[in-house]
N, C-alpha and C positions, 0 to 999 in steps of 0.2 A: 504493500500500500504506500509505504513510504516514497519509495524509489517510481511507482509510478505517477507520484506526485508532483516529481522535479519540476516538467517543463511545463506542466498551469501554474504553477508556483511562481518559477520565473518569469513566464509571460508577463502574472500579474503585478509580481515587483518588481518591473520593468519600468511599468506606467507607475506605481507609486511613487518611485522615486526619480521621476521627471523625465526618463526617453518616450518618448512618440512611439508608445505600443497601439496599433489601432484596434479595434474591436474585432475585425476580421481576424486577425493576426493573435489575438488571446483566444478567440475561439478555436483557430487551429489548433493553437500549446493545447487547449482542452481537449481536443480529436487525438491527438499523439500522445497526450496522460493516458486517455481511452482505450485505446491501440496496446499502448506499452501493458494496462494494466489486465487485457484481457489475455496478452502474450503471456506474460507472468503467473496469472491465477489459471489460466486453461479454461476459463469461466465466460461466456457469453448469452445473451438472452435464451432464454432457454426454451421450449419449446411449450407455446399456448393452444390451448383446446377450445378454442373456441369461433366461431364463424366469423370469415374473414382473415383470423391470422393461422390458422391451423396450416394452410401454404407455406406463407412467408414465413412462419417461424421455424420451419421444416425443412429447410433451403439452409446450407450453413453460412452458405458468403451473406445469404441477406441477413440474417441472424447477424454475423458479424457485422456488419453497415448497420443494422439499428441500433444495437450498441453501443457502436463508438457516435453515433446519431445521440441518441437520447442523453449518456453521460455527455457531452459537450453540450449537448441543451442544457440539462442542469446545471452544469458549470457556470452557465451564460445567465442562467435565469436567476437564478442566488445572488449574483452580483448586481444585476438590474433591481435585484427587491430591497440592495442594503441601500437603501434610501434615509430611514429614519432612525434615531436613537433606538439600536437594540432590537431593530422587527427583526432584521435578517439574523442574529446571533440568536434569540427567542424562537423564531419557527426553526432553526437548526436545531436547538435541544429538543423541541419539543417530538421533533421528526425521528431524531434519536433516542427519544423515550419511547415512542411508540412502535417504532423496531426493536426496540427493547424487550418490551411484551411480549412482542410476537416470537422473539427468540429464544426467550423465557418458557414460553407457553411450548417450543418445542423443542424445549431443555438442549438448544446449542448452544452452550456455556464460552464457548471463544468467542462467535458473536458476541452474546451479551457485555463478556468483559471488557469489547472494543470499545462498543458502543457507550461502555460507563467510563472510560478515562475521555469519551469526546465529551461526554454529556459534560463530567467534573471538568476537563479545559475549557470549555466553550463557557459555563457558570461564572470563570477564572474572570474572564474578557468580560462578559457580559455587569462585573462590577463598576466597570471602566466607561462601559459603553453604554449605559441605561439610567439615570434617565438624560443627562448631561453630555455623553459622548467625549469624553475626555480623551480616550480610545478609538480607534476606528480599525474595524478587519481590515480595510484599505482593497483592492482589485485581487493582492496576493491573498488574504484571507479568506476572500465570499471564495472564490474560484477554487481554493483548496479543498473549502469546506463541502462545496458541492461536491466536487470531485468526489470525496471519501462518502456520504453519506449515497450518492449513487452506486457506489461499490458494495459500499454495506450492503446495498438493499439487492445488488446482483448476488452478492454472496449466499444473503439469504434463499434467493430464487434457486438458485444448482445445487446449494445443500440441502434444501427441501422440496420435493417435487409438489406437495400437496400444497403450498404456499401458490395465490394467483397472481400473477405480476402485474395483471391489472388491479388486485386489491393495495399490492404496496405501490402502485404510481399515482393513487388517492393520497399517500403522504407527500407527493411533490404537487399534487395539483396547483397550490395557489402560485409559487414562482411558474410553473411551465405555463400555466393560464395568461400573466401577466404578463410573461416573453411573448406569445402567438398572437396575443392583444394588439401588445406593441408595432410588433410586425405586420400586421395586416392593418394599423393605422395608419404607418405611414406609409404602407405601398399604395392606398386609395388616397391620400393625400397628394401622392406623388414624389414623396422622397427618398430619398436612399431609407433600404428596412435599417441599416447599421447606425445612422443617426439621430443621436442625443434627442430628447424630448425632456418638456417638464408635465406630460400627462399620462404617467403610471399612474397606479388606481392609488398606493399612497400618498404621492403628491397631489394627488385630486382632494384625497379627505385632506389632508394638512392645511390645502389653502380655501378649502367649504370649512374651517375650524375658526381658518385666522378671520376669512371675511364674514361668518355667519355668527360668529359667536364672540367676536371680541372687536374691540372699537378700534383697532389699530397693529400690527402687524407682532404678535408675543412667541416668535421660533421658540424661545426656550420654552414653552408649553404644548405649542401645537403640533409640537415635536414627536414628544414623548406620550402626548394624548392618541396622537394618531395612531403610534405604537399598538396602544392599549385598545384604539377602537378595533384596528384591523386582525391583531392576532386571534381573539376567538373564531372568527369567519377564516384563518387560515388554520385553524386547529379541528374544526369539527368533521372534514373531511377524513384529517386522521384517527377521527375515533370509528367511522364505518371503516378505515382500513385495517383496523383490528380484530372488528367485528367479521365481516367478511374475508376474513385472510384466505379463507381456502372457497371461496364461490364468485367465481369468476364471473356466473351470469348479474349478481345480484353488483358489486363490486362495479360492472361495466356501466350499468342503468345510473348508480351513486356519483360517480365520476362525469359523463355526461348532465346529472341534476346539476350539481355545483358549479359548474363549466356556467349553465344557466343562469344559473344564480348568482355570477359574479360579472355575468355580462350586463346582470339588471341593474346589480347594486354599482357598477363603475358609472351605467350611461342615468342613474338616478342623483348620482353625486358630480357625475359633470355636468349635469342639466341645474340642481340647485347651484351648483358652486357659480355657475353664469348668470342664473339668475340674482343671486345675491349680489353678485358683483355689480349689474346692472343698477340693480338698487341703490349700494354705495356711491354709484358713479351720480348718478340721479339728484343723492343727497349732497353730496361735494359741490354739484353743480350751483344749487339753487343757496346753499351760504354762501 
């Protein structure tokens, strides 16, 4: 795990400490973490039963290409969520508690042990980084952390056949939601998908906080509130992936819901967040 870690590591402490890494170019380090770690482990998606992927996942090369697909999604999608004090380092633990269970529940004790020095390092940071941010994962942190926590959750898949890998992709749902959001905004907008935005779903709630609920712009609150508002809605996924670890059909239906559900609550808070604003704009005008 370590060693497949290197080159998203680097990618991402590249950009932290000020060379021109571009988005493209970290994503790749993510694809060749992916690559390196699936060489390593001997481990790739594993074979799903279910209509639709029972093909593709039955095919080794596309096995391999979803793979190193979906860890370098994660990678990408972890970093795009570390937006606010503490959400990305919080749904990290919390993604690793509830692998935990699951790993618990089918008493594979090296999992679980992983999973418990990430959960105690991640807790480590999260003092630093919640509610203040004194601390920050920075590009090398989100990226690593995806990385290892989509392993985890591969490792879990080929050590356990009974485990549905679409119940544990309900633990990554709200960063991969977030990322596919992103991407399909700005290619109908027109802009490059790799380009910077300030309309992730938690910049959205941060600035419907500042303009709907406070007379003047208070980051150190709306910060750490936003935090607190969006982690339950990024945790409840992970308790049907608990539930469902081994039912694939019910698991697929779950993941689709919230998919739903988070496309309502983004264009419900970008629709008040402009309305508000309107309003503010309104009231500035006329003093």
């Amino acid at each position: 795990m370590l060693v497949s870690s290197i080159p998203v590591f680097l990618g991402g402490l590249g950009e932290d400490i000020g060379f021109d890494i571009k988005p493209t170019q970290r994503l790749l380090a993510s694809l060749v973490s992916a690559a390196l770690a699936g060489i390593l482990f001997g481990y790739w998606v594993p074979y799903v039963d279910f209509p639709g992927l029972r093909f593709l996942t039955s095919m080794s090369l596309i096995s391999v290409i979803i793979t190193i697909t979906v860890s370098g999604g994660i990678c990408h999608a972890v970093n795009l969520m570390d937006g606010l004090n503490g959400l990305s380092i919080c749904w990290a633990i919390c993604a690793a508690i509830a692998m935990a269970i699951i790993a618990l529940s089918l008493q594979d004790m090296a999992v679980f042990r992983l999973l418990l020095l990430l959960i105690g390092a991640s807790i480590g940071i999260l003092f630093w980084n919640f509610p203040l941010g004194k601390i920050f994962l920075g590009d090398a942190g989100a990226y690593t952390l995806g990385h290892v926590l989509a392993w985890i959750a591969l490792l879990l898949m080929n050590r356990h056949a009974e485990i549905s890998p679409l119940a544990l992709l309900l633990i990554f749902l709200w960063p991969i939601t977030d990322m596919l959001l992103s991407m399909l905004r700005r290619k109908r907008s027109g802009k490059p998908i790799g380009q910077p935005d300030r309309l992730h779903f938690h910049q959205t709630v941060m600035r419907l906080l500042e303009i709907q609920f406070f007379t003047r712009s208070r980051r150190n609150l709306t910060n750490p509130l936003g935090t607190l508002i969006i982690l339950p809605m990024a945790i409840a996924p992970m308790v049907l992936a608990i539930v469902f670890k081994t039912q694939t059909g019910a698991a697929f239906i779950a993941f689709w819901a919230f998919v739903a559900l988070f496309a309502v609550a983004y264009r419900w808070a970008l629709r008040r967040g402009g309305q508000a604003a309107n309003r503010t704009s309104r009231k500035f005008e006329k003093s």
